[in-house]
C-alpha positions as semicolon CSV with decimal commas, in nm:
position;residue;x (nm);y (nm);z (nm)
1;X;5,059;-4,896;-1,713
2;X;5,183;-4,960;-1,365
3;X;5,498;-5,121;-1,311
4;X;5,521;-5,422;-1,009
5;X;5,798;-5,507;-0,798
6;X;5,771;-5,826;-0,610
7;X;6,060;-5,840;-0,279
8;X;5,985;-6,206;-0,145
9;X;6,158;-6,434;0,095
10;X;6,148;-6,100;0,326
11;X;6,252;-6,215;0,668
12;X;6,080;-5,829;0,835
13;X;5,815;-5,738;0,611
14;X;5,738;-5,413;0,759
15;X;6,123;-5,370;0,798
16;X;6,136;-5,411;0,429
17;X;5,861;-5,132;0,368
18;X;5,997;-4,898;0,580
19;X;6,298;-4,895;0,357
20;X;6,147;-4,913;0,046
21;X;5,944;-4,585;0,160
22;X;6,265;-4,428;0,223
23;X;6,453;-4,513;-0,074
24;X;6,114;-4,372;-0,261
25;X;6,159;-4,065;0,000
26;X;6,534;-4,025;-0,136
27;X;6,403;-4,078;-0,478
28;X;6,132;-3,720;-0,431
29;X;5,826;-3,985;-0,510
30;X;5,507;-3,962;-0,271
31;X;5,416;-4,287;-0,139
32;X;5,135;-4,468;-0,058
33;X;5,130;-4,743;0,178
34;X;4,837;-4,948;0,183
35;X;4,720;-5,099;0,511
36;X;4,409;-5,218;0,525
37;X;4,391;-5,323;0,910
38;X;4,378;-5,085;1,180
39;X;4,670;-5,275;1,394
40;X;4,837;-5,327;1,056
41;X;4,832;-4,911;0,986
42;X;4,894;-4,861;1,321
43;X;5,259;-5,072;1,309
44;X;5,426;-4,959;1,005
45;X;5,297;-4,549;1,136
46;X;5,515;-4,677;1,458
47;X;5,809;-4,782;1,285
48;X;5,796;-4,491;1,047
49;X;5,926;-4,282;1,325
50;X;6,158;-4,544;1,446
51;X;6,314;-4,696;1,093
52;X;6,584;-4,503;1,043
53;X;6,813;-4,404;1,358
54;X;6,962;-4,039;1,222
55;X;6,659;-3,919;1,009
56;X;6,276;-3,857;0,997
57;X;6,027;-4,030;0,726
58;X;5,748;-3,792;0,705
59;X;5,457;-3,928;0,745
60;X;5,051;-3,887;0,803
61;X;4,745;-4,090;0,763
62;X;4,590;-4,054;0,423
63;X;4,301;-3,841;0,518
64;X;4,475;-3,603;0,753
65;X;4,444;-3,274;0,710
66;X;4,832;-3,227;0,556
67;X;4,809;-3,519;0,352
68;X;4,836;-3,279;0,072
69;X;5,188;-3,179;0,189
70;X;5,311;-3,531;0,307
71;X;5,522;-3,709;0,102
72;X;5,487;-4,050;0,309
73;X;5,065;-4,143;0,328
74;X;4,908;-4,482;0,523
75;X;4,584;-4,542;0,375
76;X;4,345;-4,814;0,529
77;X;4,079;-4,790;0,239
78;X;4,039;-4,785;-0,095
79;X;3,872;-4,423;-0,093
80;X;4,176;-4,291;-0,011
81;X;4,236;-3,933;-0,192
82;X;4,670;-4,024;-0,273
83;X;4,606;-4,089;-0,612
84;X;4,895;-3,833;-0,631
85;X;5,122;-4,068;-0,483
86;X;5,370;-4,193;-0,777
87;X;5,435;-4,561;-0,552
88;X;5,212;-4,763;-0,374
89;X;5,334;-5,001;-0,126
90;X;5,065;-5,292;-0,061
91;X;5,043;-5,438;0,267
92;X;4,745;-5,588;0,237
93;X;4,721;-5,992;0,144
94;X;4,532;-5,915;-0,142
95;X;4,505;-5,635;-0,433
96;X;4,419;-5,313;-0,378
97;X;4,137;-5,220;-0,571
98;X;4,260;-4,872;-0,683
99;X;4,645;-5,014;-0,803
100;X;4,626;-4,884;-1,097
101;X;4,614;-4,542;-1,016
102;X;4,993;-4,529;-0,940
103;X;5,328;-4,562;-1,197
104;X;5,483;-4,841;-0,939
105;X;5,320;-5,123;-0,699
106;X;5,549;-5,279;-0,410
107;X;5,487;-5,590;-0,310
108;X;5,623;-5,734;-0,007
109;X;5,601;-6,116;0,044
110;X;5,712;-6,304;0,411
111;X;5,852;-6,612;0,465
112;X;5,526;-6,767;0,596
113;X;5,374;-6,987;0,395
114;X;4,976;-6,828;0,432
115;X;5,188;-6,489;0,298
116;X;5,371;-6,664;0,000
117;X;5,008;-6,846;-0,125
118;X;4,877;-6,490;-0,091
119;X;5,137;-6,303;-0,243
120;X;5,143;-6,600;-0,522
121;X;4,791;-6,535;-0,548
122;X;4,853;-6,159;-0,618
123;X;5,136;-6,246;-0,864
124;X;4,936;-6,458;-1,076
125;X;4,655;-6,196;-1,083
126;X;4,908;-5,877;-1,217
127;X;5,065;-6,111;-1,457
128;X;4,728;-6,289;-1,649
129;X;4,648;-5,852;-1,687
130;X;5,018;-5,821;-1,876
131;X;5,127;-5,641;-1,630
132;X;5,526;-5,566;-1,662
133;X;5,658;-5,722;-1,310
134;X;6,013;-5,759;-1,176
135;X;6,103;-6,033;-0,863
136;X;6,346;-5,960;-0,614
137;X;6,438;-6,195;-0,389
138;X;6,563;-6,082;-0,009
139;X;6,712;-6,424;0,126
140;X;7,015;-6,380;0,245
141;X;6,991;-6,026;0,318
142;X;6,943;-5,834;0,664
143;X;6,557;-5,763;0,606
C-alpha cells in the first residue's frame, strides 16, 4: 500500500519539491512529479535546472523519448507510462487518479488558504482509504 507524506505550512511549494526530488535523487528512487497544468509543468521543469547551484537533477517530460532512462519524470496526465517511478510528487490540488501505482505520495501544501482546503481535502480522502500517512510541518524553516 502506498505510503503519504504530507509537508504543509510550505512557504515555496515548488522550492519544496525541487528538494524533495533531490533527496529522492540521492536516495536512487525514480520520481514522478505530477503537474497537471501546462504553466504548472513548465515551472518546476525550470527550476529543475536551477534548484541546486553545484549539481544537475536529471530530468525529462514523462513521455519523452528517454523517459525510460530518466530518473526525474514531469507528467501532466494521468496516462503517463512512470508507473516505474518508486515516488510520486503531486502538484496538482487534487488526487491523482493513478496514486496508487507508486510505494510513496508527496504532498506539498502552501500557506494559502484555497491550497490548505485543497490539500485538507486530499488528506481526508487518503486517510477515510486507511492509508498510512505521516505530517510534516515546514514553518519555520527556509522553504
Amino acid at each position: 500500500m502506498t505510503s503519504i507524506d504530507f509537508y504543509f505550512n510550505a512557504a515555496d511549494r515548488l522550492g519544496v519539491a525541487c528538494r524533495l526530488a533531490g533527496k529522492a535523487l540521492q536516495q536512487k528512487k525514480r520520481v514522478l512529479i505530477y503537474a497537471p497544468q501546462a504553466e504548472l509543468a513548465q515551472k518546476i521543469d525550470r527550476l529543475l535546472w536551477t534548484a541546486q547551484a553545484v549539481s544537475f537533477m536529471p530530468h525529462c517530460y514523462a513521455h519523452d523519448p528517454l523517459a525510460a532512462q530518466t530518473p526525474i519524470l514531469i507528467a501532466s496526465d494521468a496516462a503517463s507510462p512512470a508507473a516505474s517511478c518508486e515516488v510520486l510528487l503531486n502538484l496538482s490540488p487534487e488526487c491523482p487518479p493513478f496514486f496508487e501505482r507508486h510505494e510513496r505520495l508527496l504532498e506539498i501544501v502552501a500557506k494559502e488558504e484555497d491550497q490548505l482546503a485543497e490539500g485538507r481535502a486530499r488528506f481526508k480522502f487518503y486517510r477515510d482509504r486507511g492509508y498510512a500517512m505521516r505530517s510534516h510541518d515546514l514553518a519555520g524553516t527556509a522553504t
